[in-house]
C-alpha positions as CSV (number, residue, x, y, z in Angstrom):
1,X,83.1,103.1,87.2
2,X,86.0,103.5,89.1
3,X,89.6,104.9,89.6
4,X,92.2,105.4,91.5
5,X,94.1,108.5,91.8
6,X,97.3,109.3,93.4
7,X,98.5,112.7,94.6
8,X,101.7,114.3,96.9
9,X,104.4,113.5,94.5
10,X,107.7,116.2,93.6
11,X,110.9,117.5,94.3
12,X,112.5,116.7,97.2
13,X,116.4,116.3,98.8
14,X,118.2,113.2,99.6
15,X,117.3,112.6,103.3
16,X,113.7,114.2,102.9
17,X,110.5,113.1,103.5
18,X,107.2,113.2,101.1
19,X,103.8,111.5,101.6
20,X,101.7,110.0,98.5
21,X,97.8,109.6,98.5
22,X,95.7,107.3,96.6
23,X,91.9,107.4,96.6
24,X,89.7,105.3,95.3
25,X,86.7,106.4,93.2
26,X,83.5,104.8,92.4
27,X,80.1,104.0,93.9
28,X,80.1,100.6,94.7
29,X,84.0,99.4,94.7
30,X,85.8,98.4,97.7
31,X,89.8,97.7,97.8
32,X,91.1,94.2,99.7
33,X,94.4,94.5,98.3
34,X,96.0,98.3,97.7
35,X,99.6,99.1,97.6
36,X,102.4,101.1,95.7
37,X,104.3,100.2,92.8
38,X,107.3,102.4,91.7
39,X,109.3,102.5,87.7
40,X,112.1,104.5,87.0
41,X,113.4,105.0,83.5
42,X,114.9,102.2,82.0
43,X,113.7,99.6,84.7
44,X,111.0,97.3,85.4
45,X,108.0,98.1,87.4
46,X,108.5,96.6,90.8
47,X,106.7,96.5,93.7
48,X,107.0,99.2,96.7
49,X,104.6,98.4,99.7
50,X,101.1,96.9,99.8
51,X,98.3,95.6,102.1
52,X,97.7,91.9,100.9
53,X,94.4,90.3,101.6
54,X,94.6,88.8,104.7
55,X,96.0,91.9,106.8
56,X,99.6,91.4,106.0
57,X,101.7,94.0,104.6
58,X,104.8,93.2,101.9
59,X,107.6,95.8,101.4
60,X,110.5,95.8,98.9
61,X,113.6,95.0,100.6
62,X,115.2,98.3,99.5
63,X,112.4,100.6,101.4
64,X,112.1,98.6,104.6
65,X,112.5,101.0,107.9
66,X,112.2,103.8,105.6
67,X,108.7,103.9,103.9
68,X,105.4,102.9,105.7
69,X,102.3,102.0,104.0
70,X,99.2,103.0,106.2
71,X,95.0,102.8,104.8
72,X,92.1,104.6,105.6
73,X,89.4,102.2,104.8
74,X,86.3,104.3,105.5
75,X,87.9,106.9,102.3
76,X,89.3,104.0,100.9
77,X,92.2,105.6,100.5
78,X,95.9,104.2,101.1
79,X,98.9,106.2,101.7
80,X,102.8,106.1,101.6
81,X,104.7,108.0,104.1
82,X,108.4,108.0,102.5
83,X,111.6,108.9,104.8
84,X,115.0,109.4,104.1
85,X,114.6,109.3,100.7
86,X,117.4,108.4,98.8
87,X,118.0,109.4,94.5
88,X,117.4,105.7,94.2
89,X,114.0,106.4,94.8
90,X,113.6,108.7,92.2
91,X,110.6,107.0,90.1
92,X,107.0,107.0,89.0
93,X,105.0,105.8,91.6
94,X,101.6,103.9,91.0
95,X,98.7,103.4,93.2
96,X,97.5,99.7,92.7
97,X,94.4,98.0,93.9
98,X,92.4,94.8,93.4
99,X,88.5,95.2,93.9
100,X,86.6,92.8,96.2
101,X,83.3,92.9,93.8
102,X,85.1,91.5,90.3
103,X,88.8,90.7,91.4
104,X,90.3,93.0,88.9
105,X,93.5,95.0,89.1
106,X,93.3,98.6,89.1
107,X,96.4,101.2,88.6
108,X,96.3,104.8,89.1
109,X,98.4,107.4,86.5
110,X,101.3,107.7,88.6
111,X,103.0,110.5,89.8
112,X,106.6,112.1,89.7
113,X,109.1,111.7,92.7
114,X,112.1,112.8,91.9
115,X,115.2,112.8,95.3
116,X,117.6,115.0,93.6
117,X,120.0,118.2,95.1
């Protein structure tokens, strides 16, 4: 059994900062690929920041020099540090992983971020 779970979303002001948390749960799972995904109402999911398989990391254009995507593979945990955030940010975020034993995608619950005044 696993599951990923994602944690640090909320409130904040245009031009703040916020950091999100994934980890990974389960006994005998390990992550190649992890990254964020992001929806806000009324759009498609669409793809934020993630760790491909190789090493190499792919951000959305619109995030680039503003959010950095960063893993801590002994918790297998992945985080996103999020900087001058912008209301087009505003969205729920998901945590998104493929496991190295089947190949299967995995998605967390999501959680809020809302850049508002």
């Amino acid at each position: 059994q696993v599951q990923l779970v994602e944690s640090g979303g909320g409130l904040v002001q245009p031009g703040g900062s916020l950091r999100l948390s994934c980890a990974a749960s389960g006994s005998g799972f390990s992550f190649y690929v992890m990254g964020w995904y992001r929806q806000a109402p009324g759009k498609q999911r669409e793809l934020v920041a993630r760790f491909n398989s190789g090493g190499s990391i792919n951000y959305a254009e619109s995030v680039k020099g503003r959010f950095t995507i960063s893993r801590d593979n002994a918790k297998n945990t992945v985080y996103l540090q999020m900087n001058s955030l912008k209301p087009e940010d505003t969205a729920v975020y998901y945590c998104y992983g493929i496991a190295l034993q089947n190949h299967k995608d995995y998605w967390g619950q999501g959680t809020q971020v809302t850049v508002s005044s």
